[in-house]
LOGU-456526 format. One line per field, with one value per residue: residue number from 1; residue in one letter; x, y, z of N, C-alpha, C, O in turn. Coordinates in Angstrom, 3 decimals. Each point is the difference from the previous one (the first is absolute). Layout:
// residues N
pos	NUM,...
code	A,...
n_east	X,...
n_north	Y,...
n_up	Z,...
ca_east	X,...
ca_north	Y,...
ca_up	Z,...
c_east	X,...
c_north	Y,...
c_up	Z,...
o_east	X,...
o_north	Y,...
o_up	Z,...
This chain:
// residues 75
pos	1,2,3,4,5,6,7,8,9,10,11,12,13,14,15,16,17,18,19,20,21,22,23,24,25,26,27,28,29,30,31,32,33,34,35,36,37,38,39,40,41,42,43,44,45,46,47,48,49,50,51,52,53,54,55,56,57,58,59,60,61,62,63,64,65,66,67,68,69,70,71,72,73,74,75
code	X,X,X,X,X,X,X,X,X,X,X,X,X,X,X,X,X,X,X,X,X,X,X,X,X,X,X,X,X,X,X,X,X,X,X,X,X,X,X,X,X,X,X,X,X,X,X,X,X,X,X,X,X,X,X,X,X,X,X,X,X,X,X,X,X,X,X,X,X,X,X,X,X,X,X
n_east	141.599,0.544,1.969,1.671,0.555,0.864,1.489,0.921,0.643,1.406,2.352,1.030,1.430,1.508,1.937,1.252,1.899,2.020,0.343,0.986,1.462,1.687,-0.627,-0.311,2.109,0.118,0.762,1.758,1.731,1.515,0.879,1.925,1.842,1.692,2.477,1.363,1.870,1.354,2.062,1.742,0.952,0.911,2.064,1.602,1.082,1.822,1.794,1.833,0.545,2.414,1.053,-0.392,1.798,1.757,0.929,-0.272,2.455,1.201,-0.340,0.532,2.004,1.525,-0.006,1.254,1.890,0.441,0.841,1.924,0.934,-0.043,1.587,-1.767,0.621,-0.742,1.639
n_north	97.517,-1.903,-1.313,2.037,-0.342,-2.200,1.661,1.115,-1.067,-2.027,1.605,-0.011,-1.579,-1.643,0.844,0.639,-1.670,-0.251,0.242,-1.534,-1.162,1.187,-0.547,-1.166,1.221,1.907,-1.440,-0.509,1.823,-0.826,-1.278,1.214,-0.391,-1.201,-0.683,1.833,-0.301,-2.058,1.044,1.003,-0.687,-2.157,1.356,-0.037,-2.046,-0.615,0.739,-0.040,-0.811,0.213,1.020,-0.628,-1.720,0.011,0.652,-1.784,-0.770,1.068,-0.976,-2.048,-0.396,0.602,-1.006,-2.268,-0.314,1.019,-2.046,0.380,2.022,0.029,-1.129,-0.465,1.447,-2.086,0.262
n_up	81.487,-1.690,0.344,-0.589,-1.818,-0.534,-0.062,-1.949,-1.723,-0.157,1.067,-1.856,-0.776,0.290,-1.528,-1.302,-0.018,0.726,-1.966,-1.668,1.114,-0.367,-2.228,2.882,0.297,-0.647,1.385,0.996,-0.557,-1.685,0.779,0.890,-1.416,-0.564,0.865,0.116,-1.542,0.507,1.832,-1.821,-1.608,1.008,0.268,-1.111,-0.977,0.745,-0.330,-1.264,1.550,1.131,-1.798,-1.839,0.314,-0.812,-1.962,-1.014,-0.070,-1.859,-1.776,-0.755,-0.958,-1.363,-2.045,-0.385,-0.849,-2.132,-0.917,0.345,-0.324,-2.776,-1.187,-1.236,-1.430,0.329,0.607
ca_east	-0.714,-1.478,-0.310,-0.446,-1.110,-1.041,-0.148,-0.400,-1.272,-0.924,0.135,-1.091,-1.473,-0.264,-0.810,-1.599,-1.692,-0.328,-0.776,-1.619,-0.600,-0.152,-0.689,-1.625,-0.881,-1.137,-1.196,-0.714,-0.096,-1.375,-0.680,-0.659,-0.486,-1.230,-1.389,-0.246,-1.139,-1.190,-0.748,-0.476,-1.030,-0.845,-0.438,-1.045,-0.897,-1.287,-0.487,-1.259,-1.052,-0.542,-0.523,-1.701,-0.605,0.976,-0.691,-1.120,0.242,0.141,-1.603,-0.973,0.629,-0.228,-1.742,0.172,0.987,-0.943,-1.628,-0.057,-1.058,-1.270,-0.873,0.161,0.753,1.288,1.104
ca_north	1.245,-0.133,-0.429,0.528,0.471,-0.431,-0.066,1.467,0.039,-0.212,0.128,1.139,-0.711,-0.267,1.342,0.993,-1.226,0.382,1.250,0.139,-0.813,0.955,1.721,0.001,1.105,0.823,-1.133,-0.053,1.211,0.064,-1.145,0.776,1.647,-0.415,-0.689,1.156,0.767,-0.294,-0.023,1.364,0.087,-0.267,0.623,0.900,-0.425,-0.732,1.408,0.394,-1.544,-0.184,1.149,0.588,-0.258,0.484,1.219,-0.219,0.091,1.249,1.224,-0.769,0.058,1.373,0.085,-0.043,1.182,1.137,0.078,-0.693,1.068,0.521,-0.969,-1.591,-1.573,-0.475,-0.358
ca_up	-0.179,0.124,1.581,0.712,-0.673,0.148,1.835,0.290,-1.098,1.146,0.613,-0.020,-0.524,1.448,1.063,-1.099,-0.098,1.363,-0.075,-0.739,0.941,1.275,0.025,-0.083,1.218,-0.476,-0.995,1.115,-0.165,-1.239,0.787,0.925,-0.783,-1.404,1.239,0.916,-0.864,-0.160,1.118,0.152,-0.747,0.507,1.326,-1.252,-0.625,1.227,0.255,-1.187,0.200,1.323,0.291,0.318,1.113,1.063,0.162,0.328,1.439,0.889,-0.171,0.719,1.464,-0.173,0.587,1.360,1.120,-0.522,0.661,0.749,0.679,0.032,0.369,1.160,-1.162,-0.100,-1.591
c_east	-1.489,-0.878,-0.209,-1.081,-1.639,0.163,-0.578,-1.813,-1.032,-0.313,-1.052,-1.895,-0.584,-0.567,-1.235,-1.231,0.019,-0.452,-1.514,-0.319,-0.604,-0.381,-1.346,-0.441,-0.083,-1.079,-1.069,-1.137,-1.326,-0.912,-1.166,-1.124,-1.344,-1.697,-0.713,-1.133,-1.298,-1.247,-1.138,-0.752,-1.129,-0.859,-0.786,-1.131,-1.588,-0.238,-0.943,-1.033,-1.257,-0.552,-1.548,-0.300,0.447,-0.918,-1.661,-0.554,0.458,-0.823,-1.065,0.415,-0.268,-1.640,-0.649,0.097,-0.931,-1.609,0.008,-0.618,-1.040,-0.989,0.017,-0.059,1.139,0.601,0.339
c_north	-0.254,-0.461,1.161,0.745,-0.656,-0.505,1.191,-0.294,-0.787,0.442,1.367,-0.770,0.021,1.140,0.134,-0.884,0.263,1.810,-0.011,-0.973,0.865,0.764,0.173,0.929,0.353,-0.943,0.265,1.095,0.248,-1.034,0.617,1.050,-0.577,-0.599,1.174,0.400,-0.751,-0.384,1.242,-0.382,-0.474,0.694,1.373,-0.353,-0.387,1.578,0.291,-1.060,0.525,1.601,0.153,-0.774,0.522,1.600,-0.194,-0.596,0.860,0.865,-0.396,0.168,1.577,0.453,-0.045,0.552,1.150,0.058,-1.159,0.329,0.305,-1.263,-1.298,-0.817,-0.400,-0.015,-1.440
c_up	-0.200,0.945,1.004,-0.689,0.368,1.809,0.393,-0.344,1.191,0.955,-0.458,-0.514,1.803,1.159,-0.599,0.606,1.546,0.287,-0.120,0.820,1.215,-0.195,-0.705,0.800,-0.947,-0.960,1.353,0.637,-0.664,0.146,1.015,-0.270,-0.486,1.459,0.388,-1.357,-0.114,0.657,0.402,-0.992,0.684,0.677,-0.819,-0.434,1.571,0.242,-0.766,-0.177,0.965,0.431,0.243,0.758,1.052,0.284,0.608,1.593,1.039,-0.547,1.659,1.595,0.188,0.636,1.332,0.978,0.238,0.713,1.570,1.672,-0.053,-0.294,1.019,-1.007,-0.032,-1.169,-0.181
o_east	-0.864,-1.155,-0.872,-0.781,-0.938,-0.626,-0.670,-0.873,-0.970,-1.153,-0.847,-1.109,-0.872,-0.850,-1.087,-1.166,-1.149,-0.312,-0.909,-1.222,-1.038,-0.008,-0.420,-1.193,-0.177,-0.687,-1.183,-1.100,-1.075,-1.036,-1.199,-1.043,-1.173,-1.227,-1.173,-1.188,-1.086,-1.100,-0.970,-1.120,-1.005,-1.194,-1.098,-1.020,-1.212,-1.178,-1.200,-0.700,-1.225,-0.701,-0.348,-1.126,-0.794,-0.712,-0.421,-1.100,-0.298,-0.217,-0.521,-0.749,-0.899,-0.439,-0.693,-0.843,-0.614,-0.764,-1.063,-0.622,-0.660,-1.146,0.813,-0.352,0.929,-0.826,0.686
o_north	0.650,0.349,-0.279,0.514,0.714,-0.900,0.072,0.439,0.569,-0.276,0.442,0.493,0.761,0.055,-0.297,0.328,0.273,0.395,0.581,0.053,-0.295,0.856,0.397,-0.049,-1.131,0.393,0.329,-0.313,0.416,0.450,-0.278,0.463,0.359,0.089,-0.334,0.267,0.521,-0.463,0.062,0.222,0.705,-0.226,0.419,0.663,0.214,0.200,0.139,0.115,0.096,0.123,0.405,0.268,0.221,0.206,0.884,0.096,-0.076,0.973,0.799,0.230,0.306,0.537,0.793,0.381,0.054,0.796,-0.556,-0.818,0.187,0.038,-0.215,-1.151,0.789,-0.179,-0.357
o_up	0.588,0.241,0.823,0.801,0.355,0.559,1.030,0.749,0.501,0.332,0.776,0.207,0.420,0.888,0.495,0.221,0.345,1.124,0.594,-0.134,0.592,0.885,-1.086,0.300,-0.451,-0.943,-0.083,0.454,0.431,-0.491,-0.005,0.463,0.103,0.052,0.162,0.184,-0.253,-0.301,0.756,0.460,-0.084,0.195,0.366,0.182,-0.025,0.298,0.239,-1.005,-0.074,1.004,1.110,0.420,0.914,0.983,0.747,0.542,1.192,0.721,0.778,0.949,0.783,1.017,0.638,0.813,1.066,0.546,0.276,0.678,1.022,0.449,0.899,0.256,-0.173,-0.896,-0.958
């Protein structure tokens, strides 16, 4: 009887440890998650970096365009 007892006890120790060996898709998942947020932060932050120059080249291109008929200056 104690013999099938400690046959039941490993046979369940054994699964549990081949469960928790195999259950990295959602490690993986969040892995992802965590890569995408901090890609977007990047992409925020060089925004807010990169705004008054950025605006200061299509003010300029803008200009351009606008006056590109009435004068003979180049941009």
């Amino acid at each position: 009887m104690l013999g099938m007892q400690l046959d039941y006890m490993r046979a369940w120790g054994e699964s549990r440890l081949a469960i928790a060996e195999d259950d990295e898709r959602g490690a993986n998942l969040v892995e992802y998650i965590l890569i995408v947020g901090f890609m977007a932060l990047l992409v925020i932050g060089a925004v807010v970096f990169l705004r008054s120059r950025v605006e200061k080249k299509f003010s300029d291109a803008g200009s351009c365009l606008s006056t590109a008929g009435a004068t003979t200056t180049t941009c």
